[in-house]
N, C-alpha and C positions, 0 to 999 in steps of 0.2 A: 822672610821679611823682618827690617829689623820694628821693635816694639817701640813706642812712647811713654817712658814711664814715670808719673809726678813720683815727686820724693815722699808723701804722704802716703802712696799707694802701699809700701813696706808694713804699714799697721793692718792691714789687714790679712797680708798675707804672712804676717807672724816675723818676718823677716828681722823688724830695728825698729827704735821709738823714734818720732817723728817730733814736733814742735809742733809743725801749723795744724788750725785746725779742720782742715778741711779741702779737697776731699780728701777722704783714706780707700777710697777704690782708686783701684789701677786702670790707664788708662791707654788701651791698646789700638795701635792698627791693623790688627790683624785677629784680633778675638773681642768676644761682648757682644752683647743686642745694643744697639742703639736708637733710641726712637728720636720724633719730634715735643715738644711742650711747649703750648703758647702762655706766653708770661702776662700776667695783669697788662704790660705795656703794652700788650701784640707783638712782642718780638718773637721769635722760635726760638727755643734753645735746645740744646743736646741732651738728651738721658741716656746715663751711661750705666749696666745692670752687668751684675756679673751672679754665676752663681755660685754660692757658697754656702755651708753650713755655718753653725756658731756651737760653742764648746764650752763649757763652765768650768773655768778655771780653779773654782771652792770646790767640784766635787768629781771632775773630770771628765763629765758627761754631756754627750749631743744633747742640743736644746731638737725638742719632736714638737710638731705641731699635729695636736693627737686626732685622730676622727674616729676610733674606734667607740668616742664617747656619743652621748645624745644630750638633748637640751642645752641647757646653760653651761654645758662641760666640752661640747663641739669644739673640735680648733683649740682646744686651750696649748698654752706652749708651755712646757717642760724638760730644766733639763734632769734624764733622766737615761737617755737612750747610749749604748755602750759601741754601736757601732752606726755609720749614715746607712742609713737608707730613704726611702721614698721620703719618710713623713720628715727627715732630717733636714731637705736642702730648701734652700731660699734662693731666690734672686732680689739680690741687694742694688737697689737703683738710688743715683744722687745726681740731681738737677739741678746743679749750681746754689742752693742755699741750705737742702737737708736731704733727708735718703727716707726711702720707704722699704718696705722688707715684705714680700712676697712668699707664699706658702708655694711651692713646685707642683706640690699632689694634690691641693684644689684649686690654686688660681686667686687666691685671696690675698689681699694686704692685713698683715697684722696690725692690730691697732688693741691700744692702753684704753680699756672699758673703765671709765670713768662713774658708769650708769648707774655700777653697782654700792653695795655697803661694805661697811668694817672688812672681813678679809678678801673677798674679790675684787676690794675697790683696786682698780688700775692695773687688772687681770688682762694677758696676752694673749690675744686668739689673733688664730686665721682665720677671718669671716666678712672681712667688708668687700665689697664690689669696685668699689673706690677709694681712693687715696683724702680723705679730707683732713682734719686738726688732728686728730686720735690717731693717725696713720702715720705719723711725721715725726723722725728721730734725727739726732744727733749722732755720729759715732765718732769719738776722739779714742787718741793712744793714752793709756794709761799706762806705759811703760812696755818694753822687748817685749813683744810676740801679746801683748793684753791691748783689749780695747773695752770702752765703758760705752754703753746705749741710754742717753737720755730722751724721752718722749719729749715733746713741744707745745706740748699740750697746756694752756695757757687757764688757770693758774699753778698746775702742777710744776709742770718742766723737772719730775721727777726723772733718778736713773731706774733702770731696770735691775731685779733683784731677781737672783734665781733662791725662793725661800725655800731651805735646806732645812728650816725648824720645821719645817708641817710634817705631819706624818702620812701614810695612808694613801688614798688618789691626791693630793695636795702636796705631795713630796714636789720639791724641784720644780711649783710651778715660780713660773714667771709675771711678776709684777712691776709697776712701774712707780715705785716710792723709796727707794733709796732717794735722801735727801746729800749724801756726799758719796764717794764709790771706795768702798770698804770688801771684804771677800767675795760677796754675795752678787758683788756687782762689776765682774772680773769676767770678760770671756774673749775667746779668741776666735777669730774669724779664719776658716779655712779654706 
């Protein structure tokens, strides 16, 4: 079967830099989950989810979504991990205005923890049940085979930063306070 493919869909899959901004998943008739979503207005609309991992182009490492942790460390996302496995894959879904990102190995929507202070503030886990404000990103091309994640998260609307200064468990986590997209905030969608 031949496929449907928007010219945005190329950013994700590393292929060539795109313009528009949106969407940057591909969009198939023959592969993807597709659900329904009813809009403010009551209309239905399409979700289109593909899965994929994501890649830190500062340090060339899968972002993990870890569970090996407990409490406040649960789900946190890192990139860290040198090859995919379980904790590495996402399904990346975009409902006509922004994308949510899905943890594979629990079933969670990541979301930009706001709740916290100084260095956790706008810390990445896999852990909500649902898709609400903190769940909700942006993903544009930032140039061949790079894409930038900003959260939507209103007054934030920072980028995602995989912080490469921390040391220790703190290595490579993922925060959402890049204020412009600099190394930190560089990753490729697989």
């Amino acid at each position: 079967m031949k496929k449907v493919m928007v010219a945005t869909a190329l950013v994700l899959a590393g292929v060539g830099t795109v313009a528009a901004p949106a969407p940057v998943l591909a969009r198939s008739t023959t592969s993807g989950a597709a659900s329904s979503l009813v809009t403010a207005g009551g209309e239905a609309a399409v979700v289109k989810c593909q899965t994929r991992s994501l890649k830190s182009l500062a340090n060339g490492r899968y972002v993990s979504a870890e569970f090996g942790w407990s409490g406040d460390k649960y789900g946190m996302l890192r990139a860290r991990a040198t090859k995919v496995g379980p904790w590495e894959r996402f399904s990346i879904c975009y409902n006509g205005r922004n994308y949510t990102i899905k943890s594979l190995a629990n079933g969670k929507y990541v979301s930009a923890e706001f709740g916290w202070s100084r260095g956790d503030r706008g810390m990445l886990r896999a852990r909500a049940s649902s898709a609400g404000t903190w769940e909700r990103f942006h993903i544009a091309s930032c140039g061949t085979g790079c894409v930038s994640i900003r959260n939507l998260a209103v007054p934030s609307r920072n980028y995602v930063s995989a912080e490469l200064g921390n040391k220790g468990d703190k290595y490579g986590m993922l925060r959402a306070r890049g204020s412009k997209v600099g190394p930190w905030e560089k990753f490729r969608v697989q």
